[in-house]
MIKOLZA-194459 format. One record per residue (C-alpha): residue in three letters; x, y, z. Coordinates in nm, 2 decimals. Last residue first. Example, Ala and Ser with C-alpha at 12.3 -4.5 7.8 and 13.67 -1.06 7.14 Angstrom:
<recs>
REC   aa       x       y       z
REC  SER    1.37   -0.11    0.71
REC  ALA    1.23   -0.45    0.78
</recs>
This chain:
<recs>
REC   aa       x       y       z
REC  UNK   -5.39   -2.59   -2.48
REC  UNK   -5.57   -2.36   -2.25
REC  UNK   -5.24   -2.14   -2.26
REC  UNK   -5.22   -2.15   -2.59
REC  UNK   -5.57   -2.01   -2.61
REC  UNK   -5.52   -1.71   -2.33
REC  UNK   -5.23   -1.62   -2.56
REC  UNK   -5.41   -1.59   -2.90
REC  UNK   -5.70   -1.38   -2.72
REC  UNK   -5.49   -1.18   -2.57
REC  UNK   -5.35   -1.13   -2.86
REC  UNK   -5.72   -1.07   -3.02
REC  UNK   -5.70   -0.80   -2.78
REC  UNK   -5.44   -0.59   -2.81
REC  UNK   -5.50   -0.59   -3.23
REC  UNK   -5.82   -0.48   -3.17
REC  UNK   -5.65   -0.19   -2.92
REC  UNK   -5.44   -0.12   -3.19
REC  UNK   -5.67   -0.12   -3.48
REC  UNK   -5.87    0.14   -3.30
REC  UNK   -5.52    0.34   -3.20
REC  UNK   -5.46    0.40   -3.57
REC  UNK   -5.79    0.41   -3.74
REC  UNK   -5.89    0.74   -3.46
REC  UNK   -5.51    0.87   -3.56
REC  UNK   -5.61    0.87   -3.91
REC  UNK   -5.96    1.03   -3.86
REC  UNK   -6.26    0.85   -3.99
REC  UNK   -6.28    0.74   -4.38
REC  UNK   -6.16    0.38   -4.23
REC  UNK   -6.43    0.30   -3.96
REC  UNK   -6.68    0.42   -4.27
REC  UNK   -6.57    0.21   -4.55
REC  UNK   -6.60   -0.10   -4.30
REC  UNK   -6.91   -0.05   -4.17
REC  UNK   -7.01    0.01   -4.53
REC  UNK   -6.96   -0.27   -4.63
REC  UNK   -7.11   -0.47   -4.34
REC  UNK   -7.41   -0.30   -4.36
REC  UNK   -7.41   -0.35   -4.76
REC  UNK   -7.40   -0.75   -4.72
REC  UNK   -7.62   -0.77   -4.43
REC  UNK   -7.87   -0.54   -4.61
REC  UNK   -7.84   -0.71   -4.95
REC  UNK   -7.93   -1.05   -4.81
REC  UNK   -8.27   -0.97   -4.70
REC  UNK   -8.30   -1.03   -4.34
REC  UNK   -8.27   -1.37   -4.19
REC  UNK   -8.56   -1.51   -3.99
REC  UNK   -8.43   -1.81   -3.93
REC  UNK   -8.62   -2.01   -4.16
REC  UNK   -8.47   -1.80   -4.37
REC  UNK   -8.13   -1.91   -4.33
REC  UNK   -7.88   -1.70   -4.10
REC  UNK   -7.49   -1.69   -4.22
REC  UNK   -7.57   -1.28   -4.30
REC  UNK   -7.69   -1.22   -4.00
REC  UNK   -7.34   -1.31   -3.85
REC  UNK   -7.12   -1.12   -4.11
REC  UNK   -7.37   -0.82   -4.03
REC  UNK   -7.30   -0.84   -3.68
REC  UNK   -6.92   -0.86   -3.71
REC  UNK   -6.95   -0.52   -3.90
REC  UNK   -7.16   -0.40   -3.65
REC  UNK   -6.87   -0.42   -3.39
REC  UNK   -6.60   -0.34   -3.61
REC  UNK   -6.82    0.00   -3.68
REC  UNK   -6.85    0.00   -3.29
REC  UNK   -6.46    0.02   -3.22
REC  UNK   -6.42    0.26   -3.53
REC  UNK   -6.64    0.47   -3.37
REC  UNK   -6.54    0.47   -2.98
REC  UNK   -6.15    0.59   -3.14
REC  UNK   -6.38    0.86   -3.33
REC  UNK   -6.53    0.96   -2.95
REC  UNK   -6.21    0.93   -2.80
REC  UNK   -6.13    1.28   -2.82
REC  UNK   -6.36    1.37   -2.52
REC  UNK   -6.16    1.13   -2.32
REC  UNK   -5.99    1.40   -2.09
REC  UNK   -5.87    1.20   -1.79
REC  UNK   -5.87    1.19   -1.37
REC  UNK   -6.25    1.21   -1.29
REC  UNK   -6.42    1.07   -1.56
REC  UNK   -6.16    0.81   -1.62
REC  UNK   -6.25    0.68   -1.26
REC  UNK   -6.55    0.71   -1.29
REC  UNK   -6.55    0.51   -1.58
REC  UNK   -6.38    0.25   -1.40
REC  UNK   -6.60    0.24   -1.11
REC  UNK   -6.92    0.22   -1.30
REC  UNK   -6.79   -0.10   -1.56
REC  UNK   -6.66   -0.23   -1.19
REC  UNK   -7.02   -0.19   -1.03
REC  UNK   -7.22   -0.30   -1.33
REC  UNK   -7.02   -0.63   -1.36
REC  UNK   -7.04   -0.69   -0.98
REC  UNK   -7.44   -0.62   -1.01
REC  UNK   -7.54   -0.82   -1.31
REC  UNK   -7.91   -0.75   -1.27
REC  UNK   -8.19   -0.94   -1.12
REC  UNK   -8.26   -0.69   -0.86
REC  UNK   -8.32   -0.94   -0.55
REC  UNK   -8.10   -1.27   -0.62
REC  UNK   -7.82   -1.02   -0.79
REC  UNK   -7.70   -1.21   -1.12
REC  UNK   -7.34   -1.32   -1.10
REC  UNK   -7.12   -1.30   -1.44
REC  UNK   -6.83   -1.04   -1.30
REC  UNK   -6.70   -1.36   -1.08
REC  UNK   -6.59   -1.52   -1.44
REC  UNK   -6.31   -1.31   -1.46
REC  UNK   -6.29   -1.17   -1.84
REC  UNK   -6.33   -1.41   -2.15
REC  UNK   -6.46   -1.66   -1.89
REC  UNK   -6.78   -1.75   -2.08
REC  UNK   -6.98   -1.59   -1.86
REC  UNK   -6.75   -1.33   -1.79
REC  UNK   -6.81   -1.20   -2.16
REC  UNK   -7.18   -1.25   -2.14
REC  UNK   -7.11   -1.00   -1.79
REC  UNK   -6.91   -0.77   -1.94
REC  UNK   -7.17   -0.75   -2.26
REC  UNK   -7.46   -0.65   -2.01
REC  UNK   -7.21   -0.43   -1.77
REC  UNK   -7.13   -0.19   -2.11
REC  UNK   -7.54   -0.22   -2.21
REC  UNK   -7.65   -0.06   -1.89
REC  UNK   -7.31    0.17   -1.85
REC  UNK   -7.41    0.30   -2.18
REC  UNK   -7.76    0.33   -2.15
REC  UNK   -7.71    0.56   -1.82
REC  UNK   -7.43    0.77   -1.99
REC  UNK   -7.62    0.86   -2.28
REC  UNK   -7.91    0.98   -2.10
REC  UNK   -7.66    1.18   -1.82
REC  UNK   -7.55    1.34   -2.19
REC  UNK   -7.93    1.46   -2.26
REC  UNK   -7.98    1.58   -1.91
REC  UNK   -7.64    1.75   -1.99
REC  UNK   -7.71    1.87   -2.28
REC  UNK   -8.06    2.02   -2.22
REC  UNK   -7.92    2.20   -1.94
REC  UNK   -7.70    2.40   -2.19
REC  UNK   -7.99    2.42   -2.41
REC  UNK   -8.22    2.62   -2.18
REC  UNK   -7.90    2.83   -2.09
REC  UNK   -7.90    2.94   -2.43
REC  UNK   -8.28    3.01   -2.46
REC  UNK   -8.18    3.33   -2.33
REC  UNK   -7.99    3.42   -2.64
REC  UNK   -8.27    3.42   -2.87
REC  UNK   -8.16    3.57   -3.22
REC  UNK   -8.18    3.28   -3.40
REC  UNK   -7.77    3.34   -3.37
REC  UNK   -7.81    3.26   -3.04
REC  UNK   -8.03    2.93   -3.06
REC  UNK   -7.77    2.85   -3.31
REC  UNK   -7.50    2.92   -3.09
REC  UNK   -7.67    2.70   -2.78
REC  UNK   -7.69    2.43   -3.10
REC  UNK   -7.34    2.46   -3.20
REC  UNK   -7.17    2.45   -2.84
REC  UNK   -6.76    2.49   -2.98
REC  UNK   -6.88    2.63   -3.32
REC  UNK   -6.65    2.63   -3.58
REC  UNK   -6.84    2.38   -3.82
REC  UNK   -7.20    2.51   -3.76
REC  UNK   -7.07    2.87   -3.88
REC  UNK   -6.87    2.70   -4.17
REC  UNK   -7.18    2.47   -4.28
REC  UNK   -7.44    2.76   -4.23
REC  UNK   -7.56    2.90   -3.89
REC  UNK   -7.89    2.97   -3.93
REC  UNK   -8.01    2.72   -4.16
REC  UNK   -7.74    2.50   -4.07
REC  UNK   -7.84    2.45   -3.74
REC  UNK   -8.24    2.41   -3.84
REC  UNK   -8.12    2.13   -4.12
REC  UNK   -7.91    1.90   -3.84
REC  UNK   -8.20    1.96   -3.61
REC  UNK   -8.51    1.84   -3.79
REC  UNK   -8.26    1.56   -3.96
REC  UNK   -8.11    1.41   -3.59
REC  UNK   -8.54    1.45   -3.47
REC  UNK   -8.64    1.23   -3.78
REC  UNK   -8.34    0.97   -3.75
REC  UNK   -8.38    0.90   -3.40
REC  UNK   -8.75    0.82   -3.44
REC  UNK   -8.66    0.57   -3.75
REC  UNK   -8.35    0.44   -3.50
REC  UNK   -8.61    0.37   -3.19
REC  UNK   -8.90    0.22   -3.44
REC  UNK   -8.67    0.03   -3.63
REC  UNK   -8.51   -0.14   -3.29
REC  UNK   -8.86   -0.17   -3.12
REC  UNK   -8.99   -0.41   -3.35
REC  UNK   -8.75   -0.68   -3.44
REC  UNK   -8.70   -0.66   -3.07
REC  UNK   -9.06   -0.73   -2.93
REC  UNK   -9.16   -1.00   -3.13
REC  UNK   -8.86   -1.25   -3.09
REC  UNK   -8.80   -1.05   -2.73
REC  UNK   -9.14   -1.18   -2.55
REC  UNK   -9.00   -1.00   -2.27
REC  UNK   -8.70   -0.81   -2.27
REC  UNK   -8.42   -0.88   -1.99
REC  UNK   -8.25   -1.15   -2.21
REC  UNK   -8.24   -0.92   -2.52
REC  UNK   -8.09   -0.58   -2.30
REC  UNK   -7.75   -0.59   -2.56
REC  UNK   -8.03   -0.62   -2.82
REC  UNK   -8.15   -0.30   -2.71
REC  UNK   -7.86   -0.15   -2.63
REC  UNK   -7.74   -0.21   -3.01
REC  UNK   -8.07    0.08   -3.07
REC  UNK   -7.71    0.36   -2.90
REC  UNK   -7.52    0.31   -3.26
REC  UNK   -7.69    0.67   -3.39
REC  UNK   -7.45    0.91   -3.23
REC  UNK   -7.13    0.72   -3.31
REC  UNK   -7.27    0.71   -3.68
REC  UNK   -7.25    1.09   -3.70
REC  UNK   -6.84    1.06   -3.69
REC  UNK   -6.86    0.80   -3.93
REC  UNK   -7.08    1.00   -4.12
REC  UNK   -6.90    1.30   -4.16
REC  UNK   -6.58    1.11   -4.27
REC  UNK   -6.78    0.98   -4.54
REC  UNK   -6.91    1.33   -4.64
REC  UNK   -6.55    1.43   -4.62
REC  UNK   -6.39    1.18   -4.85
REC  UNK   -6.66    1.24   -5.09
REC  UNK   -6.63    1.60   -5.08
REC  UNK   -6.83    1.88   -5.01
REC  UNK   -6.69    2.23   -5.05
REC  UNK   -6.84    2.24   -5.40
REC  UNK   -7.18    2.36   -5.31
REC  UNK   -7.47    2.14   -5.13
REC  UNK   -7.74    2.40   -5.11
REC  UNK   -7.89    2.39   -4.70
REC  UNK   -7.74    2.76   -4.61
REC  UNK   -8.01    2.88   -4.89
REC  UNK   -8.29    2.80   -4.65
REC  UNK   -8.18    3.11   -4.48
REC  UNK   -8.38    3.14   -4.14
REC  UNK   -8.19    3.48   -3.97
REC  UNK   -8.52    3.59   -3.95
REC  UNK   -8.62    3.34   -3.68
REC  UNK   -8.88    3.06   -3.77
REC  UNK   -8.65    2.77   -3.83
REC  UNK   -8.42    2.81   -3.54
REC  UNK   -8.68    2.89   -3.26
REC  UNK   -8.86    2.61   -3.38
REC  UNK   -8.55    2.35   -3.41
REC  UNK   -8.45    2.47   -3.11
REC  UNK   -8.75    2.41   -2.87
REC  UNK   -8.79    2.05   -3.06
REC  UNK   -8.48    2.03   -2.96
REC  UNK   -8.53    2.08   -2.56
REC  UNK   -8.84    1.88   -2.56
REC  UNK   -8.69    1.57   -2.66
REC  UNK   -8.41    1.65   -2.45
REC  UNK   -8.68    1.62   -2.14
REC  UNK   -8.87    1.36   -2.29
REC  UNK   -8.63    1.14   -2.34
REC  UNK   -8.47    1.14   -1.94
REC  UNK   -8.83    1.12   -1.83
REC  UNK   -8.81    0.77   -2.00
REC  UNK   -8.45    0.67   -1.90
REC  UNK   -8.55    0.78   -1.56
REC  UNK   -8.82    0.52   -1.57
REC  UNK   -8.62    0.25   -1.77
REC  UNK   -8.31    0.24   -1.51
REC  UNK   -8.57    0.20   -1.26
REC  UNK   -8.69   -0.12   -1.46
REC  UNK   -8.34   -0.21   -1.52
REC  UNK   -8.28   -0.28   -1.14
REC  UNK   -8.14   -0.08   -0.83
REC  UNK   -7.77   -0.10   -0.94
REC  UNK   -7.86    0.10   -1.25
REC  UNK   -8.00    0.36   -1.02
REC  UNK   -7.65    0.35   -0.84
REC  UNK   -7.46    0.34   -1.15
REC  UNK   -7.63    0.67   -1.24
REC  UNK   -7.52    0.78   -0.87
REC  UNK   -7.17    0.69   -0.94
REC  UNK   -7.10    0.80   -1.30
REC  UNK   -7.27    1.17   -1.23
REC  UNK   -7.01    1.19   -0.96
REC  UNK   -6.75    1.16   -1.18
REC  UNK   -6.89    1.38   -1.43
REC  UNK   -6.95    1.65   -1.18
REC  UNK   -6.56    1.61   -1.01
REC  UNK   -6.45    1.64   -1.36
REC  UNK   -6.59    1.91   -1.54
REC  UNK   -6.57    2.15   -1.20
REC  UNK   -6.52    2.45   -1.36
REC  UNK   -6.73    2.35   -1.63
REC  UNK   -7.05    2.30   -1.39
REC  UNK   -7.31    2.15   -1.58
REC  UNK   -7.19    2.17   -1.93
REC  UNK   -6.86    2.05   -1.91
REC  UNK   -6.99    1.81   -1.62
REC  UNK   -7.23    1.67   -1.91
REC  UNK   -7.00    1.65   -2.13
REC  UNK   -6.76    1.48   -1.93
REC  UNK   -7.01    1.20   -1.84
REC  UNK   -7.07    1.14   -2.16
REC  UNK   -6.66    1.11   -2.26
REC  UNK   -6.61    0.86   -1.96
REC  UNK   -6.92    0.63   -2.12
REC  UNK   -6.74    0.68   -2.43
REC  UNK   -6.42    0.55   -2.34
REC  UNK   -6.64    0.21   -2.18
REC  UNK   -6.81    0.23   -2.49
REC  UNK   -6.43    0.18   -2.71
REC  UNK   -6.32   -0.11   -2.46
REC  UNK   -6.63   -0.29   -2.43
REC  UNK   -6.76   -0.27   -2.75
REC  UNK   -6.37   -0.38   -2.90
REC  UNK   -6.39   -0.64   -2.66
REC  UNK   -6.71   -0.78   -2.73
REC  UNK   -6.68   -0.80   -3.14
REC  UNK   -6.34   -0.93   -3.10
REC  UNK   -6.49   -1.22   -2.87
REC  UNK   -6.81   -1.30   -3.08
REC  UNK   -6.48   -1.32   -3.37
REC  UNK   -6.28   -1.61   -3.16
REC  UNK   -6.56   -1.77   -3.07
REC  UNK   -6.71   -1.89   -3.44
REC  UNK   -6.91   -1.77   -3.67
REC  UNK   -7.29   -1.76   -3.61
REC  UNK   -7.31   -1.90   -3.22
REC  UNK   -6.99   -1.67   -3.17
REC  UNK   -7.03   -1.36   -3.35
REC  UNK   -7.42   -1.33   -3.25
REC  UNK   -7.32   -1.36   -2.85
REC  UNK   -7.02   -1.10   -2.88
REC  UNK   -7.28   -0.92   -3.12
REC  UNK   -7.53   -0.86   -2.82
REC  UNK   -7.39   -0.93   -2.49
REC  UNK   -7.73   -1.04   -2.28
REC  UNK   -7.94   -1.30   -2.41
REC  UNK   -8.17   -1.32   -2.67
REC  UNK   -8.05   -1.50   -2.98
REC  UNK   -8.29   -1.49   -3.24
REC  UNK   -8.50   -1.22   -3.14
REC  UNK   -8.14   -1.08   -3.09
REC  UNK   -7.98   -1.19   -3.42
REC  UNK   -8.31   -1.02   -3.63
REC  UNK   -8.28   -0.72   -3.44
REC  UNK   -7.90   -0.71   -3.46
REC  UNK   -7.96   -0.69   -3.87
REC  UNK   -8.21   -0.48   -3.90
REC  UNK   -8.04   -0.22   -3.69
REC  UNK   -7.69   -0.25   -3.87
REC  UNK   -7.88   -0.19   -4.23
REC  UNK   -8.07    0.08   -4.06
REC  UNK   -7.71    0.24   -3.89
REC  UNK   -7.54    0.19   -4.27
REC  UNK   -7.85    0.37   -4.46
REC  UNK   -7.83    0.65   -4.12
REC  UNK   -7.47    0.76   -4.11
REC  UNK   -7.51    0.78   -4.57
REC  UNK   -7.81    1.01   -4.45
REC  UNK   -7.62    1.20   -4.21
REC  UNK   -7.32    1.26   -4.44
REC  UNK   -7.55    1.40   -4.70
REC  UNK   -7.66    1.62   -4.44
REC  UNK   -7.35    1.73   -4.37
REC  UNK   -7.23    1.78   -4.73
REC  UNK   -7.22    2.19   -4.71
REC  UNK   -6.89    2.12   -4.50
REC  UNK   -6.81    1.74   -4.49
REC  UNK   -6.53    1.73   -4.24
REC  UNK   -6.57    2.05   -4.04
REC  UNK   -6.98    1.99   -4.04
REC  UNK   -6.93    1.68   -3.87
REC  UNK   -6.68    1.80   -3.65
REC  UNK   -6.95    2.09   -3.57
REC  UNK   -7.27    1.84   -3.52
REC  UNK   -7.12    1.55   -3.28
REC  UNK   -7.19    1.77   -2.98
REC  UNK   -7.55    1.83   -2.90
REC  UNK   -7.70    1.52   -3.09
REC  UNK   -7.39    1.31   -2.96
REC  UNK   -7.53    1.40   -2.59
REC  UNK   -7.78    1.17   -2.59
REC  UNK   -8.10    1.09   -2.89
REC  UNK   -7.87    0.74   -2.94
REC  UNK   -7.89    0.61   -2.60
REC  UNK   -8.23    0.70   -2.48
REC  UNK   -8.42    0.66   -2.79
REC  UNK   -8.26    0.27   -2.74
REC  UNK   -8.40    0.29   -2.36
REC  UNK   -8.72    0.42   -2.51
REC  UNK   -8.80    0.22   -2.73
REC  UNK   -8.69   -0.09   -2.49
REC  UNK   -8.93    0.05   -2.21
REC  UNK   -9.23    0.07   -2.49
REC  UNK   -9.14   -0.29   -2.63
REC  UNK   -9.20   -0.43   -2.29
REC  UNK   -8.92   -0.48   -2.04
REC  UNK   -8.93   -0.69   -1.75
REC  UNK   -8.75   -1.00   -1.82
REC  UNK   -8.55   -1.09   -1.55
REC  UNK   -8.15   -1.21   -1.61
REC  UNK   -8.08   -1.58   -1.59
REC  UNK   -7.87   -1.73   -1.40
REC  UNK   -7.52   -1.95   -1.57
REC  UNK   -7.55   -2.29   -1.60
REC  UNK   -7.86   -2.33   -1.79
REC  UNK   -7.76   -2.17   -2.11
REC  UNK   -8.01   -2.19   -2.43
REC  UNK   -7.90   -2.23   -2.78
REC  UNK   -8.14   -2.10   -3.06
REC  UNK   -8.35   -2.37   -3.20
REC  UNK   -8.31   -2.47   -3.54
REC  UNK   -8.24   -2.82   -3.49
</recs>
């Protein structure tokens, strides 16, 4: 009786990834190109309150984490939420919770790959980002585990590249420790505007539970790899956050267009600029290799259940992956890539994922504790402030959010009546 659902109609996905691979794969998608851009709106909205910002970003991401880890070791099969929402509370909301990931992530897999052709080649932004979507596809094509190696030298390349910042920041002269006093710039309204904005950077450990059916032993290895990805996250986010401001300040780190190449300036070592340049767009080709892996993953659950055209569910005999879902996530995104700018998407991509989580914490919240459920105040307090957060962002990121949820659960409405 309390045995997760299993599906023998559709194929299966292979499980070939330890708890290291799935570390790294969620380190992957949240220590990306957000890290190197997300800072200076941050900083607009919540001034001297950034880092308060990032801490109320990080209680609601940990409170999210627990959650989906708990669901996926539960539930482990490809589609995250859209799975949890459905077994826990019904199919209308594990549909919300999909479309709204795979409408606002496929928008942010176009603004990765435009960051990284910004800072690759800006004169050509859009023919570098395009082409970063195809060949990234490609390695995705060619089977998670590949997708895991590069993912891997990926991490340790941007991993390497702020820990160069962070020193050069905290031991230059310019060093003011002053720069991190909270004065009376900082408002409530702005530090929870802040973290909305920050959260988009941290929601990359739900590609680990999106990646459940293709991790093995997933009841242990989840539960543990989604703490120790966000935990790791969280330490490297802080360590830079406080070495920007201490050389920049809130209103420096707030008008900068490429905060951490300026802080790296203003530490008084240019030439580390270009360093940090290529750092971001390593870091933002990252980003845009876990996004496309957990964007096909919820496509094909989705397809599976004929939510979208069921002939995006088949499983490749020889790679194991969902190939015609990963193609047409990888061909639409290059396509944006090439012919839009969707760097302003990124709070539209926010909201999208806050309803996402939110949905998530509703489900983990209807588990018993035979079934592993969490402790009830971190369902009940990720979900609120899921909710606080998707509507502290920017008015015209609420606006177009709600309308493309509203979009979709009319679609919904319709596909039902005509079922009926």
């Amino acid at each position: 009786m309390n045995e997760p659902p299993t599906t023998t109609a559709a194929p299966a996905l292979r499980r070939r990834l330890g708890l290291f691979d799935a570390v790294v794969i969620g380190l992957g998608s949240m220590i990306g190109a957000g890290i190197f851009a997300a800072l200076a709106p941050a900083a607009r909205a919540a001034g001297s309150g950034l880092l308060l910002g990032l801490a109320v970003a990080a209680v609601v991401a940990y409170c999210n984490a627990t959650s989906s880890a708990r669901l996926a070791a539960r539930y482990p099969a490809s589609g995250g939420t859209y799975v949890y929402g459905r077994e826990r509370l019904g199919e209308f909301w594990g549909y919300l919770a999909g479309w709204g990931f795979v409408t606002g992530k496929t928008a942010s897999c176009a603004a990765m790959a435009l960051t990284l052709g910004s800072y690759a080649w800006p004169a050509r932004a859009h023919a570098v980002a395009a082409g970063a979507v195809v060949a990234l596809t490609a390695v995705d094509y060619a089977g998670v585990r590949k997708s895991a190696w590069l993912t891997r030298v990926i991490v340790a390349v941007v991993l390497a590249v702020l820990a160069t910042i962070v020193v050069a920041a905290l031991t230059s002269a310019a060093a003011d420790p002053a720069r991190l006093d909270v004065g009376t710039d900082a408002t409530a309204g702005g530090v929870l505007q802040a973290a909305g904005l920050l959260f988009f950077a941290f929601a990359g450990y739900a590609r680990i539970a999106t990646l459940g059916e293709e991790v093995r032993d997933p009841g242990r290895t989840i539960p543990r790899a989604v703490p120790l990805a966000l935990g790791i996250t969280l330490v490297v986010y802080a360590a830079v956050a406080v070495a920007a401001l201490t050389v920049l300040g809130p209103r420096g780190l707030g008008a900068a267009t490429a905060p951490l190449a300026d802080a790296v300036r203003a530490a008084g070592m240019p030439g580390l600029a270009p360093v940090v340049r290529a750092g971001a767009a390593v870091a933002s080709a990252g980003s845009l290799l876990a996004l496309i892996l957990g964007v096909s993953r919820t496509t094909l659950a989705m397809a599976r259940d004929r939510h979208l055209p069921h002939a995006l569910s088949a499983v490749h005999r020889r790679f194991g992956i969902p190939h015609r879902a990963t193609l047409v996530v990888g061909a639409v995104v290059a396509v944006l890539a090439a012919t839009t700018d969707v760097r302003g998407a990124i709070g539209f991509s926010s909201f999208g994922v806050l309803a996402y989580y939110a949905i998530a914490n509703a489900s983990a919240a209807t588990l018993t504790a035979d079934e592993g459920r969490p402790p009830r105040a971190v369902p009940v307090a990720g979900l609120a402030g899921c909710v606080v957060l998707a509507f502290a962002l920017p008015v015209t990121s609420v606006v177009a959010g709600a309308a493309v949820l509203a979009a979709g659960a009319a679609a919904y409405a319709v596909r039902r009546a005509m079922t009926t």
